[in-house]
Legacy VTK file of the C-alpha trace (Angstrom):
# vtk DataFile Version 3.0
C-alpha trace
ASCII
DATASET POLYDATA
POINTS 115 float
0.000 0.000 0.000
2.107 3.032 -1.171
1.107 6.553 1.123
-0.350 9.511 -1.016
1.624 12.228 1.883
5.040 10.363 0.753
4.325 9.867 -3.092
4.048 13.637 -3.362
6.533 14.347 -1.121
8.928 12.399 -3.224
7.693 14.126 -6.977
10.237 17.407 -7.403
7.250 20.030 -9.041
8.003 21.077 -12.194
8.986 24.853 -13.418
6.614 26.424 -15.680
8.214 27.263 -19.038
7.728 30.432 -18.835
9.967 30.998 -15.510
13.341 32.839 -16.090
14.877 29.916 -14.204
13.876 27.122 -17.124
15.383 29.626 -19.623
18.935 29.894 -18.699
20.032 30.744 -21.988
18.008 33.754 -21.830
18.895 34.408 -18.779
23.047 34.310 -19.435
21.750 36.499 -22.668
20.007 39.668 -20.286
23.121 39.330 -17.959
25.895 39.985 -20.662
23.682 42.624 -22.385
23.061 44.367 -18.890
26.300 44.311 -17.795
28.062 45.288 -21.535
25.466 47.929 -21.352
26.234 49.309 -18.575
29.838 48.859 -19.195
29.394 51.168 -22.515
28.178 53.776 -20.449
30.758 54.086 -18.091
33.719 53.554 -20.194
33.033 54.076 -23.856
33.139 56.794 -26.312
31.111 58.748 -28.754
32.274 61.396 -31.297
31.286 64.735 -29.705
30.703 67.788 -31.999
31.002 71.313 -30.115
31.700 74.727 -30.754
34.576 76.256 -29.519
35.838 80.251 -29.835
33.982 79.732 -32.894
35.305 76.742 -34.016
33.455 73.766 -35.504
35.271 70.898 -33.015
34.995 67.086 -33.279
36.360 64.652 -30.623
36.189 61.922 -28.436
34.564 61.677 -25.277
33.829 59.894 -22.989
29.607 59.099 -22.053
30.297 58.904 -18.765
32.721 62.754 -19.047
29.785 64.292 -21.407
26.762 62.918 -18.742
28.910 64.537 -15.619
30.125 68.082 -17.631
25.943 68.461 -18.503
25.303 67.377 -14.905
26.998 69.958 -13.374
26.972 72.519 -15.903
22.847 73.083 -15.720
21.110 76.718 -14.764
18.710 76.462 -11.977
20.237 74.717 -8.839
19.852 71.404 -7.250
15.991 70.489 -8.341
16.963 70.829 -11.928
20.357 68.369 -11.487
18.390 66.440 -9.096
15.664 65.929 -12.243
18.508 65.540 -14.774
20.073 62.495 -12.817
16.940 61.080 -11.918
16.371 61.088 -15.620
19.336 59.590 -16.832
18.803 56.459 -14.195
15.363 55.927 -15.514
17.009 55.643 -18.800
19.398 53.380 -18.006
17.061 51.155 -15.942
14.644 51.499 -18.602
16.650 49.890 -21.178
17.905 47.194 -18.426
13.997 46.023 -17.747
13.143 46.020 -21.856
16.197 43.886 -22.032
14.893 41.424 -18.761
11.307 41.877 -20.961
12.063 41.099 -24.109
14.827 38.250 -23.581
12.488 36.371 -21.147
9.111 37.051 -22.495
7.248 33.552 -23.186
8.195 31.874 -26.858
5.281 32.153 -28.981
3.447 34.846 -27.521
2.386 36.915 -30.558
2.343 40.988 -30.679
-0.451 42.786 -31.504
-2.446 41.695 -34.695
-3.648 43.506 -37.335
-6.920 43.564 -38.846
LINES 1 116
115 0 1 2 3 4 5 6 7 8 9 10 11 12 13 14 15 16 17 18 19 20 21 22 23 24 25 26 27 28 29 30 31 32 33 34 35 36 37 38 39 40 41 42 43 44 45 46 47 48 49 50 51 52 53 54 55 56 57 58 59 60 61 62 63 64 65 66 67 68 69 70 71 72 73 74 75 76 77 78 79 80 81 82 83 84 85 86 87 88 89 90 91 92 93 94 95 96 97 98 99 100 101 102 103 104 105 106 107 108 109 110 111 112 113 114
């Protein structure tokens, strides 16, 4: 006679397969995009075009250089730098969680259709 209690105690349950954990691959995927991402902003480079003494000027700088000099460099005190940095980590969160959406979102589920 075989207990019910100790048969399902036994039986591991079983991940949905839509859980981030049965998807590892996608998992590995968001972590190297998140990380390279944020990587990019704090050490890489864009072309920067600026005036100077009248002077069309094209260099490199650094993202991380460009976000601080605008940081510090805006008119109207501490609420406006306080909005202007709260604004750039929404946008870098932002992009983090439509990375975590779209690299874990359930195979097969279709966007919107069209008539």
């Amino acid at each position: 006679m075989t207990d019910p209690d100790v048969e399902q105690a036994s039986t591991a349950p079983e991940m949905p397969a839509n859980s981030p954990s049965a998807r590892p691959v996608a998992l590995v995927a968001f972590a190297v995009l998140s990380v390279g991402w944020v990587a990019y902003l704090l050490f890489g480079q864009v072309r920067a075009r600026f005036w100077i003494a009248g002077e069309h000027q094209i260099a490199w700088k650094s993202i991380r250089r460009i976000w601080s000099v605008q940081l510090n460099d805006l008119p109207g005190g501490a609420a406006v730098e306080w909005l202007f940095a709260t604004s750039m980590l929404v946008f870098v969160v932002g992009v983090i969680s439509g990375l975590y959406l779209l690299l874990l979102a359930p195979e097969g589920e279709a966007g919107p259709q069209e008539g």
